[in-house]
C-alpha angles and dihedrals in degrees: 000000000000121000119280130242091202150016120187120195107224133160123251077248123135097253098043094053083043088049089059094044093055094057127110125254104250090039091048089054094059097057135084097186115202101231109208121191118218119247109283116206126231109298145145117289084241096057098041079053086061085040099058086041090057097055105028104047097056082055097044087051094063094040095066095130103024139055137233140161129266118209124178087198096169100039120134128250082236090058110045101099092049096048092050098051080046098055097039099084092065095053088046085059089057088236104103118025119203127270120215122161140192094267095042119105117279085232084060099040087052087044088063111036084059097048083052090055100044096051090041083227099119123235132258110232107201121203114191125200122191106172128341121013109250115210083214093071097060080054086057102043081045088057084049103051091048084067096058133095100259089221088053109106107236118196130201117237099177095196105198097167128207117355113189127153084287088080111046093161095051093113090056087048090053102057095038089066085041089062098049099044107041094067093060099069149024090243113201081203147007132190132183110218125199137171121212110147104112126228094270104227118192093240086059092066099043094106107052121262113014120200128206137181120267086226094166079059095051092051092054090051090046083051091049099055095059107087107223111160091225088075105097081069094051110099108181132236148179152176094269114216107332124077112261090249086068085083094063091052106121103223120237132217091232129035101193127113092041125130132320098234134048128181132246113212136199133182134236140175092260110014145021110245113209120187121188116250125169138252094205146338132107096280091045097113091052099042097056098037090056091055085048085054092049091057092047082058101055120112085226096054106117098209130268093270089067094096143304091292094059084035085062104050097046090060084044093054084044106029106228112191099257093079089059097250077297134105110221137257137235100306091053086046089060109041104049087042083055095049102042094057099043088051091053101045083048095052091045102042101084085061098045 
């Protein structure tokens, strides 16, 4: 496995595995994406089983030539082992590798230090910081990595969360954990991940296109100027599009009845510009191909040629035939919104 370039954190979700699939080759080769699957409530092994199945094969069967990392974060003590024997066959396939961290069980960390070594895939150990860095944690990733195969490759998936203007000293805090943890292994990789997308309220679009700060963008430039001389293994990563609670969305059977907006979401060098559509209602259609049209006219707006995501919106803001005279829903949000700014993170990281 090379070191990746980027790893972007998605959800085993519908539009984020359409997103991948959407991207173009090159794009697509320079990504390990960090697969999570949503919180699952309390079933039969049997039926969380079916339920795995139904989030994680859709995702396995766009990966074919390329890896990633599958986590079950919220999962439940009672679930671990099931989990585990559900998960395991997508190891085994050499697509998705598994995913154990300092504050896991020790039932799921040994689950998955197992499941590495079986599958000879490695294991991706994520160490989430929240706040503060706590020197106890490096104590408890180096009890974790005492449990592993040596000759099993370990990978460092330094989880900061989300890092909005609530958390100004978030870069220190990064490299603070950074210093701590890249001494305790010989880690095959290492990736920094940050959230910055913000919860997107409907006040907040009222008045047309809204900008905000790529902060995540910002804390990987802050990273970067460091100096450390670690930083040649550092690949970068973040939460996409979506807010870092849209992990932790149970996901429901049937999506009707939600709400009657959606966003539409574009990336710059500097912000994420968000502009208000609609889910339904008789002026649907114009509304939301006139905030297609907004975006198009953006400075920043790379051409419709740029990738599926800019390809999309351009048929959204004119209305081809091929949308059906519509202009998508949620699903289509998402996913050009995905592929757009992975595209484009993609395309800007070798200058960063």
């Amino acid at each position: 496995m090379s070191e990746p370039l980027y790893v972007p954190v998605l959800p085993t979700r519908p539009h984020a595995a359409e997103a991948y699939r959407r991207l173009r080759p090159d794009v697509r080769a320079a990504l390990v994406p960090l697969w999570n699957l949503p919180p699952l409530p309390a079933m039969e092994s049997t039926e969380l089983d079916a339920a795995v199945r139904r989030f994680v094969d859709p995702v396995s069967g766009v990966h074919r030539h390329h890896g990633g990392w599958i986590d079950a974060p919220f999962a439940e003590d009672a679930q671990v082992f099931s989990l585990a024997d559900a998960l395991f066959v997508y190891s085994e396939l050499g697509r998705l590798r598994p995913v154990t961290g300092p504050e896991r069980t020790e039932a799921q960390q040994t689950a998955a230090l197992e499941t590495a070594c079986r599958c000879d895939c490695g294991v991706g150990v994520r160490v989430r910081v929240t706040g503060e860095w706590d020197g106890d944690t490096a104590e408890a990733v180096r009890g974790l990595l005492a449990r592993a195969d040596p000759a099993v490759p370990v990978d460092l998936l330094l989880d900061m969360g989300g890092v909005l203007g609530d958390r100004p000293d978030a870069g220190k805090e990064t490299l603070r954990a950074l210093d701590a943890l890249i001494p305790l292994a010989p880690w095959r990789t290492a990736a920094v991940l940050a959230g910055g997308f913000p919860r997107v309220t409907g006040d907040m679009l009222e008045q047309g296109l809204r900008e905000e700060p790529r902060t995540d963008w910002h804390l990987w430039h802050e990273v970067r100027a460091s100096g450390r001389a670690y930083l040649p293994l550092l690949g970068y990563g973040d939460y996409g599009v979506q807010p870092v609670a849209a992990l932790t969305q149970v996901p429901k059977r049937n999506s009707k009845g939600g709400p009657p907006w959606g966003v539409l979401r574009y990336t710059t060098e500097a912000s994420f510009v968000v502009c208000k559509v609609l889910a339904r209602g008789d002026d649907r259609i114009a509304v939301n191909r006139r905030a297609a049209r907004q975006i198009l006219a953006l400075p920043e707006f790379r051409g419709a040629t740029a990738g599926a995501g800019e390809s999309w919106l351009r048929g959204c803001a004119t209305g081809p035939a091929t949308l059906g005279g519509g202009t998508g829903g949620p699903t289509e949000w998402l996913w050009a919104g995905n592929v757009q700014h992975m595209t484009y993170v993609v395309r800007t990281l070798p200058d960063s």
